[in-house]
Each structure stands twice: as C-alpha cells, then as structure tokens.
C-alpha positions in Angstrom: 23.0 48.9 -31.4 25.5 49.6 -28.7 28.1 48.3 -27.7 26.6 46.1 -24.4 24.0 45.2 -26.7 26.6 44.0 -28.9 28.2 42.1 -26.0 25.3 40.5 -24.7 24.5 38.9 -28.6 27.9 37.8 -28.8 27.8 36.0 -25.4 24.7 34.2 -26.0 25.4 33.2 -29.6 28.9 31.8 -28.3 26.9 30.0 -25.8 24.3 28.8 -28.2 27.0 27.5 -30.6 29.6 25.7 -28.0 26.3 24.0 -26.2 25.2 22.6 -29.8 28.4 21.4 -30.5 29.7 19.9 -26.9 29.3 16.5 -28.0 32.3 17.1 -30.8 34.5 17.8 -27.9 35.4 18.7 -24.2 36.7 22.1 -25.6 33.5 23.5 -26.5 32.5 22.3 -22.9 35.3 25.0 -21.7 33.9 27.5 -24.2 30.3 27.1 -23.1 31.7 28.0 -19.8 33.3 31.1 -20.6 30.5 32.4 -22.6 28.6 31.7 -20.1 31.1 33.9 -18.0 30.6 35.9 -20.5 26.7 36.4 -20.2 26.9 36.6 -16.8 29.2 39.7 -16.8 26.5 41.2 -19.6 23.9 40.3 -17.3 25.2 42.5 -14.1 26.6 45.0 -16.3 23.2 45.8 -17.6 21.7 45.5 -14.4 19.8 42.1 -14.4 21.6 40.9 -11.1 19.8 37.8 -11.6 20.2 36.7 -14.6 24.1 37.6 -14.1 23.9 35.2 -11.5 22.1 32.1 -13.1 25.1 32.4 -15.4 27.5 32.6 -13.5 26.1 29.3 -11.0 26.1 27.6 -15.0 29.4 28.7 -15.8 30.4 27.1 -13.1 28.5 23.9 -13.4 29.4 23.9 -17.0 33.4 24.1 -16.0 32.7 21.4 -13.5 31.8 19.1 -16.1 34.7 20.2 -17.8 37.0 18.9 -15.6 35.2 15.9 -14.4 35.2 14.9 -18.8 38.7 15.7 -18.9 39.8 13.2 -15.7 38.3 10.8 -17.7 39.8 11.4 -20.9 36.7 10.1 -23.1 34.5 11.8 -25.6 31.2 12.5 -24.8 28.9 10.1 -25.6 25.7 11.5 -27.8 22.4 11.7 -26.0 20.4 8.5 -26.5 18.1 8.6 -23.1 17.5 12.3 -24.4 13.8 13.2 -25.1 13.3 15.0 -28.8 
C-alpha cells in the first residue's frame, strides 16, 4: 500500500468515525469537516477532481453546521424523524 493510499483510508475512516459519533458532540462535527478536507485533498491528489470537490462543498457544509450548533450552544439532539 502506498502512502496516498494510506491517506485516502485514513481520511475516510476519520470521516466515517466523527459522522457516527456527531451526536456526542459539536467537536466531532469540526472533525467530520476536516476529514472531509482531508478526503478532498486525497481526492485531487489522486486525480478524481470530482470527488475532491464533493468533499470539499461537504466540508464546508459540514463546518457550516458547525458554527451554526456552536451559536446556539446546545447539543445535538439524536435523530428521531430519522428513517432506519
């Protein structure tokens, strides 16, 4: 495995792991954003313009919400309304 291979894995499994655990906390909110960051920089180093750049529009809808939880200073709330 090389190492952009190895760069790409860890960026997704970060993102993987901070979007499971998002409700615990707005941190992992801010760490979803950078690995997305993070997979969009794998993503145009590798050549796959477009997949660097879906990441890159959800890093920054993912550091959006970030801020937007952080004015408000509350949790976030589990799920409910979500389908299984």
């Amino acid at each position: 495995m090389d190492g952009l291979t190895l760069f790409g894995l860890i960026a997704v499994c970060a993102m993987l792991a901070t979007y499971a655990l998002e409700e615990r906390s707005p941190w992992f909110i801010l760490g979803f954003a950078l690995a997305c960051c993070l997979g969009s920089i794998y993503g145009f180093l590798q050549g796959a313009w477009p997949f660097g750049l879906v990441e890159a529009i959800w890093s920054l809808v993912a550091l959006r919400r970030w801020v937007v939880v952080r004015r408000k200073g509350a949790r976030i709330s589990p799920k409910e309304d979500a389908p299984i």
